[in-house]
C-alpha positions as MATLAB code, in Angstrom:
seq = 'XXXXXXXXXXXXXXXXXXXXXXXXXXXXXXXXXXXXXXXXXXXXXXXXXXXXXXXXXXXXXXXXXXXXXXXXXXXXXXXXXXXXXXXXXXXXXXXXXXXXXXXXXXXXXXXXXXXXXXXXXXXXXXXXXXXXXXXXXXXXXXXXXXXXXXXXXXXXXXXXXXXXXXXXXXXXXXXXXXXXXXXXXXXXXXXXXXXXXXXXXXXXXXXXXXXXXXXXXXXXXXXXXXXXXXXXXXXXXXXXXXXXXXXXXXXXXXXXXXXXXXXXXXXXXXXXXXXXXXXXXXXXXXXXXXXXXXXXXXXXXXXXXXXXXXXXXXXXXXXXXXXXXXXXXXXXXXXXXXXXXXXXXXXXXXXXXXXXXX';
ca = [
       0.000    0.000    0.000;
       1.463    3.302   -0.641;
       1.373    6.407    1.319;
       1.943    9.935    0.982;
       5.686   10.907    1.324;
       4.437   13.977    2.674;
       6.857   17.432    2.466;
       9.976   16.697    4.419;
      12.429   18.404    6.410;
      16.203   19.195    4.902;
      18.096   19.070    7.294;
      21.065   19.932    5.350;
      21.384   19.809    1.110;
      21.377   16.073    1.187;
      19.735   14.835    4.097;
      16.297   15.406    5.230;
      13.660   13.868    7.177;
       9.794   13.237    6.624;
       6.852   10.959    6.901;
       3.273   10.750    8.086;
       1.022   10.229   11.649;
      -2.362    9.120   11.067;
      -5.478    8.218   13.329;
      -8.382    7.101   12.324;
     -11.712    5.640   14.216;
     -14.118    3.499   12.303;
     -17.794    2.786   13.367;
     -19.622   -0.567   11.440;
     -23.308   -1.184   11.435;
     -23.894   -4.760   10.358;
     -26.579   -6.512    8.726;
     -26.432  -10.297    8.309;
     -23.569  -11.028   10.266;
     -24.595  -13.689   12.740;
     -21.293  -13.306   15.542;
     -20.429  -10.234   14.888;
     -21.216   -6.904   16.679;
     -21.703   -3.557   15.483;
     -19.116   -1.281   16.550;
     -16.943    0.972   16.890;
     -12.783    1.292   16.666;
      -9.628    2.927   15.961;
      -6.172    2.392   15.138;
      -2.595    4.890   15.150;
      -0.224    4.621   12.592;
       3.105    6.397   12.121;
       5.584    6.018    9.181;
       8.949    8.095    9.657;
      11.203    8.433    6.259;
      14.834    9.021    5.969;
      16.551   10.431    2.786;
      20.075   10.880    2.175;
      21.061   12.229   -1.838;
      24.989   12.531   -1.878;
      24.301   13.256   -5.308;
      21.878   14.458   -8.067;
      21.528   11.275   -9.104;
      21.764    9.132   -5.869;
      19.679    8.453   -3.053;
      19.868    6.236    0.267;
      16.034    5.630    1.535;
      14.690    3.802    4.349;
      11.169    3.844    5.825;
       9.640    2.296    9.400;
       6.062    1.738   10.553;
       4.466    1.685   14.205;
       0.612    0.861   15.322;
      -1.166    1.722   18.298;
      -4.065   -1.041   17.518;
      -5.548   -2.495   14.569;
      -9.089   -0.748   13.992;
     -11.805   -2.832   12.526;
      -9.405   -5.492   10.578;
      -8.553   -6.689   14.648;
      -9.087  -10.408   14.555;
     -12.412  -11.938   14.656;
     -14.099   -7.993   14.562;
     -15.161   -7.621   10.998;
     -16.948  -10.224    9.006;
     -15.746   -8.267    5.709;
     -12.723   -9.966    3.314;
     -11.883   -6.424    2.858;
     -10.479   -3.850    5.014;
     -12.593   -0.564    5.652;
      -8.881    1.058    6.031;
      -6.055   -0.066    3.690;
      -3.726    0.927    5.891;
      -0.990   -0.908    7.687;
      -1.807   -1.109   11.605;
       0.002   -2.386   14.370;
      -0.374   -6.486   13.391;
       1.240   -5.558   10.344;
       4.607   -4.143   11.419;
       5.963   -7.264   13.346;
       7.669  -10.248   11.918;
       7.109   -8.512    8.142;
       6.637  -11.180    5.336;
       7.713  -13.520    7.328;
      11.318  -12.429    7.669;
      11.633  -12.055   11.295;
      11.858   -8.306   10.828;
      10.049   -5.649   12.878;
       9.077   -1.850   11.817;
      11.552   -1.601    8.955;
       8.932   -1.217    5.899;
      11.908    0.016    2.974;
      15.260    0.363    2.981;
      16.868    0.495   -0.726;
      19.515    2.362   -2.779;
      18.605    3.880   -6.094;
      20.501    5.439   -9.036;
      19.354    7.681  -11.893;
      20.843    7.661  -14.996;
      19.699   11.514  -16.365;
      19.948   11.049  -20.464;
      18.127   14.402  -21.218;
      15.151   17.041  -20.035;
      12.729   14.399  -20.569;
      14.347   10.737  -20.211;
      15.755    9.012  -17.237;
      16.789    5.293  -16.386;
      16.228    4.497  -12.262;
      17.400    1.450  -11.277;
      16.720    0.509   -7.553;
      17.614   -2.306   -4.922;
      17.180   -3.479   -1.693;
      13.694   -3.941    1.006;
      11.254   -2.528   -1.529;
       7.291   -2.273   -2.057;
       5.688   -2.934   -5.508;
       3.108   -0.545   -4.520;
       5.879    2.417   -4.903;
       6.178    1.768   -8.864;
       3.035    0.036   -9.754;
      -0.877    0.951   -9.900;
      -0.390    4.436   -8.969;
      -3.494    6.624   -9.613;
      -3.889   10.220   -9.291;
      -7.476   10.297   -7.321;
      -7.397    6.389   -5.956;
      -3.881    5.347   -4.065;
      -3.336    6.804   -0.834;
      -5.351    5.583    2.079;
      -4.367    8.215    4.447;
      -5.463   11.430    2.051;
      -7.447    9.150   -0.514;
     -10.255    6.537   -0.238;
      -9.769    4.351    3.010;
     -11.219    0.878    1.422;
      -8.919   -1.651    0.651;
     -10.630   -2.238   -2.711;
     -10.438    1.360   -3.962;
      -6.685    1.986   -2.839;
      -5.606   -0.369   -5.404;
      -6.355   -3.538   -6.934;
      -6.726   -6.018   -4.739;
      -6.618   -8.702   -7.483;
      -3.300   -7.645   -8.244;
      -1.294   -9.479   -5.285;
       1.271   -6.709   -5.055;
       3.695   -7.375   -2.429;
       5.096   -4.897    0.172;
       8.178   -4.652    2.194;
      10.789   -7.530    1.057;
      13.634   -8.106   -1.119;
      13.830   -6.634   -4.515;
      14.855   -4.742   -7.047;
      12.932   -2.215   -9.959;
      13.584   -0.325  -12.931;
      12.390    2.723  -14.060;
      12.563    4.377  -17.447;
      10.606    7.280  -18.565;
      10.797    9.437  -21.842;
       8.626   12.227  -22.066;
       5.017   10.840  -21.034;
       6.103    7.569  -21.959;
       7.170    5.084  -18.847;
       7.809    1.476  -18.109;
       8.300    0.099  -14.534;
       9.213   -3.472  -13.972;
       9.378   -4.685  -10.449;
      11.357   -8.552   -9.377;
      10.455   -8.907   -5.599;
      11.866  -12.161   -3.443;
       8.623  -12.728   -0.420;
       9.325  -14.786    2.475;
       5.605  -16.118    2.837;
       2.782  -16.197    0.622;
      -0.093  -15.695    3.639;
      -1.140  -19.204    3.983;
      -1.157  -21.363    7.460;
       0.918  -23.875    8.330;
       3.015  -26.860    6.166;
       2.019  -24.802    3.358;
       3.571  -21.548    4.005;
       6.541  -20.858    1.904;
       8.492  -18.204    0.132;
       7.785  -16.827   -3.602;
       8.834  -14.848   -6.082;
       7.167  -11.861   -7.776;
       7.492  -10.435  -11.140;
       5.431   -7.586  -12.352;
       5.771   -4.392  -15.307;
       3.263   -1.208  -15.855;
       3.164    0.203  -18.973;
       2.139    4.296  -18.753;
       1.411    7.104  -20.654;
       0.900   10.539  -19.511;
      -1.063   13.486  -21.991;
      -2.413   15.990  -21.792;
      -5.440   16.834  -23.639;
      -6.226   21.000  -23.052;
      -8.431   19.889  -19.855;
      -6.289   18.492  -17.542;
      -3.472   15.959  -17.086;
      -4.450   12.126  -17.764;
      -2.366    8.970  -16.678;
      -3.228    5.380  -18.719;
      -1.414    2.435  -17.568;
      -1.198   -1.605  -17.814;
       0.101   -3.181  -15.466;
       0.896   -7.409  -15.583;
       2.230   -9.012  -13.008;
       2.534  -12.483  -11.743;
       4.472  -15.216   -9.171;
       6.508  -18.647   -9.109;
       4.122  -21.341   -8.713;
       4.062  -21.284   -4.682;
       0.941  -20.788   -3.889;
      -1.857  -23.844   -3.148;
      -4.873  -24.683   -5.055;
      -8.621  -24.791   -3.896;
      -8.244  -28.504   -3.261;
      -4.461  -27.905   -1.482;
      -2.941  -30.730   -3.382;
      -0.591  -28.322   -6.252;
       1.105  -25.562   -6.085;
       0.022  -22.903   -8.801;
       1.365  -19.655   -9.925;
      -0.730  -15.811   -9.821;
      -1.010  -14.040  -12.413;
      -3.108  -10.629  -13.346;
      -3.710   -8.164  -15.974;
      -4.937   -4.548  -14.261;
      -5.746   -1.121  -15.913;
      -5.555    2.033  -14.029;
      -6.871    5.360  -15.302;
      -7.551    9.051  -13.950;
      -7.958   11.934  -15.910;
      -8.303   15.524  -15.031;
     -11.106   17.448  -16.600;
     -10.347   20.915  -15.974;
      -9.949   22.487  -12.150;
     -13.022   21.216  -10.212;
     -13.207   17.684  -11.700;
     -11.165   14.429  -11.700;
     -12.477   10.855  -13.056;
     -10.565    7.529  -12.282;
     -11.021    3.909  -12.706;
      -9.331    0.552  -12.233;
     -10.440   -2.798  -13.566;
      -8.417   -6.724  -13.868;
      -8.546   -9.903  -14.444;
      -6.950  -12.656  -12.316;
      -6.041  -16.002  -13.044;
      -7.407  -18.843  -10.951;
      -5.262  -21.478  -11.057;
      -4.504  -20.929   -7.027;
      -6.964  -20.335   -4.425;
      -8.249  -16.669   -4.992;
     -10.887  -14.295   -3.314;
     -11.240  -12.452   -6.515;
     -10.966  -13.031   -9.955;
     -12.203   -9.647  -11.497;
     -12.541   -6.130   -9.916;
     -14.079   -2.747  -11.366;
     -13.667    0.050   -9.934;
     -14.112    4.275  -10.544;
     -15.332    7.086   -9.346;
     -15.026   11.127   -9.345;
     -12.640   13.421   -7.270;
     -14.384   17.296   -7.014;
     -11.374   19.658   -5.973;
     -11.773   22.573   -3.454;
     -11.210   24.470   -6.099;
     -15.344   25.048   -6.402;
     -15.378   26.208   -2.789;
     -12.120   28.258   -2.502;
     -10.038   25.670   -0.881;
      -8.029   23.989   -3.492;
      -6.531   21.607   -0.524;
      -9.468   20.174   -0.121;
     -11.602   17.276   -1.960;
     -14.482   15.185   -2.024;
     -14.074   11.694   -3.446;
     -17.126    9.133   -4.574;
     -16.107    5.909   -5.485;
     -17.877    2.024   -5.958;
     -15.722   -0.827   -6.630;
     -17.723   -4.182   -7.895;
     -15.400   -7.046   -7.457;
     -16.571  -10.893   -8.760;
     -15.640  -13.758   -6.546;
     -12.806  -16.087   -7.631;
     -13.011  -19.751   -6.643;
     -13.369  -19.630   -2.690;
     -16.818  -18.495   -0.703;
     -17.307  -14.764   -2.073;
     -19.816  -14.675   -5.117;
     -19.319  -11.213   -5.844;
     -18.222   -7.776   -3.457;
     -19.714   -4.325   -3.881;
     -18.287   -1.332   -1.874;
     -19.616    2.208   -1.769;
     -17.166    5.136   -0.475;
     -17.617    8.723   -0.192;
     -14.984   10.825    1.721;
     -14.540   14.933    2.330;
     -10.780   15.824    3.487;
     -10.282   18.974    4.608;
      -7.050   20.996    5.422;
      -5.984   22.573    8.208;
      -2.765   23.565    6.889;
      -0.175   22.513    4.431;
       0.753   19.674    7.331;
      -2.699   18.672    8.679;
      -5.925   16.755    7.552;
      -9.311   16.359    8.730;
     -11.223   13.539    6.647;
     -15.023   12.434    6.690;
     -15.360    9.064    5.617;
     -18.850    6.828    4.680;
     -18.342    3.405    2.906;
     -21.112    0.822    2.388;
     -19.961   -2.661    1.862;
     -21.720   -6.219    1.426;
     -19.787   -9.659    0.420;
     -22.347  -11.740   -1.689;
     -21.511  -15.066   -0.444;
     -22.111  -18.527   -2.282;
     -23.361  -20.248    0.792;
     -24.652  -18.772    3.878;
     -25.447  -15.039    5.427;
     -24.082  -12.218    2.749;
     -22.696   -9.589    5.607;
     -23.187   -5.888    4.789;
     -22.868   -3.029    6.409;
     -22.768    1.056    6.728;
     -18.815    2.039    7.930;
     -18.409    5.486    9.423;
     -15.422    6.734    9.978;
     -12.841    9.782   10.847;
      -9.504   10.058    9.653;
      -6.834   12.292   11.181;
      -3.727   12.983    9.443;
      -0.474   15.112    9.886;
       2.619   14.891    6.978;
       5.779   16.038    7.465;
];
């Protein structure tokens, strides 16, 4: 999941210091979920950054994560497959994919080769996140300024992996770009004998014009893993694999207009095959406060091969600014899993999002 690398502090001309503190409490009202209670929680997060550029065209990076609590996603307190907050909470910063590592999220090295005005090679290495190069999207990306449901902070039928061993390449020429990301994961999230490392390969195609409104961004994005991960059945090992389109376009001052849709293969045991999703962003340009923004977004995602039929989620969110550092943000999602057999949970999620970047 990516997150806002907010302003920074130099501290002197090559070394400077930034990051992000967010709260947020969440409040679910549940329909059809037979032992589970509606109700009410929160969760801290806070993700300092370190950057250290000994030259134009070097940079030492290294981020960490801490949680005070794990909102709604706490075990056995949501009946939902997807989380009303994308972020990373407490849980999530201890033994990190499976390596035995605590609170260190990236740490990598990363040279750019500067050809011209317009056309740069990046090549980068060391603890990485895919989410930093792939499936970015103007108005749909960032859960602590952005939406706050998992499903429209990126696509959750893409698999992309966070915080491990890698290495990606970036070349852009004018508003042309290709990304290609090689990761090394030390679990693939299952339980027991068949937990085991993978590997993860993955490349976004982009193009950036234009048009006399407003700035657009079109990419593909493919991606997919060694065959480590077990089938419905648990007797073979298959591979992942997706295809995922992510738009947003700017039409004029006031208006933005995103969407994201995929395919998944499913070979391995999968939640979701296929997700669309979209929606508007309204600047505060039409009030006055161009730091400000709603967003309205519904993401329809149809089930893979496991107990989900189909997911719809409903979000609407108003973020207002305090200052160029902090963030008020008010936050209504709707969300029901369709399942195959048995209740179909849904729910109304209300929430409150608190944020200060730096």
């Amino acid at each position: 999941m990516l997150s806002s690398n907010g302003y920074g502090y130099d501290i002197t001309d090559k070394f400077s210091i930034g990051g992000i503190i967010a709260g947020e409490w969440q409040y679910e009202s549940l329909s059809d979920a037979e032992g589970f209670d509606s109700e009410g929680r929160g969760a801290l997060v806070f993700q300092p950054e370190v950057s250290f550029k000994p030259t134009d065209s070097d940079e030492v990076f290294a981020k960490f994560g801490f949680g005070a609590g794990n909102g709604l996603m706490e075990e056995g307190q949501s009946p939902f497959i997807l989380a009303p907050w994308a972020a990373d909470v407490q849980d999530d910063y201890e033994d990190i994919s499976g390596r035995n590592r605590d609170y260190l999220l990236t740490a990598w090295y990363k040279h750019t080769f500067i050809f011209g005005d317009d056309h740069t090679l990046g090549l980068t290495g060391g603890i990485i996140d895919a989410c930093d190069y792939m499936d970015e999207n103007a108005f749909a990306n960032d859960e602590f300024t952005q939406f706050m449901n998992e499903a429209l902070v990126n696509g959750p039928n893409a698999f992309l992996p966070s915080y491990d061993i890698g290495g990606a390449v970036e070349w852009q020429l004018e508003g042309f770009s290709i990304k290609g990301v090689v990761m090394a994961l030390g679990t693939n999230g299952e339980e027991g004998e068949f937990d085991e490392p993978y590997n993860f390969f993955g490349i976004q195609l982009g193009y950036t014009v234009d048009f006399g409104l407003g700035e657009g961004n079109y990419r593909l994005i493919v991606d997919a893993t060694s065959d480590d991960f077990s089938n419905v059945a648990g007797t073979k090992k298959e591979r992942m694999s997706a295809i995922l389109f992510s738009f947003d376009q700017q039409f004029g001052e006031v208006l933005g207009a995103w969407v994201r849709f995929g395919f998944q293969d499913d070979e391995a045991a999968i939640d979701y095959k296929d997700i669309y999703t979209g929606g508007l962003n309204i600047s505060g340009n039409l009030w006055g406060r161009e730091q400000d923004n709603i967003g309205l977004g519904y993401g329809h995602l149809r089930g893979g091969n496991l107990d989900v039929d189909h997911t719809d989620v409903f979000e609407v969110y108003g973020r207002f600014a305090l200052n160029d550092i902090f963030a008020i943000t008010g936050d209504i999602q709707y969300m029901k899993d369709s399942m195959e057999i048995g209740e179909s949970p849904s729910g109304w999620i209300f929430g409150l999002r608190a944020t200060a970047e730096f």
